[in-house]
N, C-alpha and C positions, 0 to 999 in steps of 0.2 A: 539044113541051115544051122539047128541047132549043134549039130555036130563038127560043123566050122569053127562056131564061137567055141565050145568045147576046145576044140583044140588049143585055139587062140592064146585062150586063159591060160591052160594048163603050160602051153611054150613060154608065156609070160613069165609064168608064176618058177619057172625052172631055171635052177640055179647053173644049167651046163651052159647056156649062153653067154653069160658074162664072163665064167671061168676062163671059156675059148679068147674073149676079147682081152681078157686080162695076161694069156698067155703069149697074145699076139705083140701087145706093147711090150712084156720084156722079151720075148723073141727079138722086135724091133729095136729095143733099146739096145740091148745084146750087139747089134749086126752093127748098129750106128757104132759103138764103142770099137769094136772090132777092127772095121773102115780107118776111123783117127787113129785108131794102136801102128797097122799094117801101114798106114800112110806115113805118120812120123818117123815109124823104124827105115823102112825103107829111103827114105829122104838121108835118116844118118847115116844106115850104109852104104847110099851111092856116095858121099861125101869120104866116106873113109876107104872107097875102094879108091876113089879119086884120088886121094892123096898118097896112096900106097901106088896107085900108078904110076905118077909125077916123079914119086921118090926111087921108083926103078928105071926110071929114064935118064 
């Protein structure tokens, strides 16, 4: 038992947990930015193929 709590403490007291959490939100924030980048570009180049289609017909 004591070597439970032992543990406990010591994961607690360790700084590689938060690191990981702290990598996870800008991992996250990263992929969100990403998503809106890839979404609006795409939105303007169906728009400018669109109109280069149009203009070839």
């Amino acid at each position: 038992m004591r070597s439970l709590v032992n543990n406990t403490l010591r994961f607690l007291q360790s700084e590689d947990g938060p690191t990981a959490v702290e990598y996870a939100v800008m991992l996250a924030l990263i992929l969100v930015a990403c998503i809106v980048i890839v979404t609006s570009l795409g939105k303007s180049v169906s728009s400018t193929f669109s109109k280069v289609n149009n203009a070839m017909s």
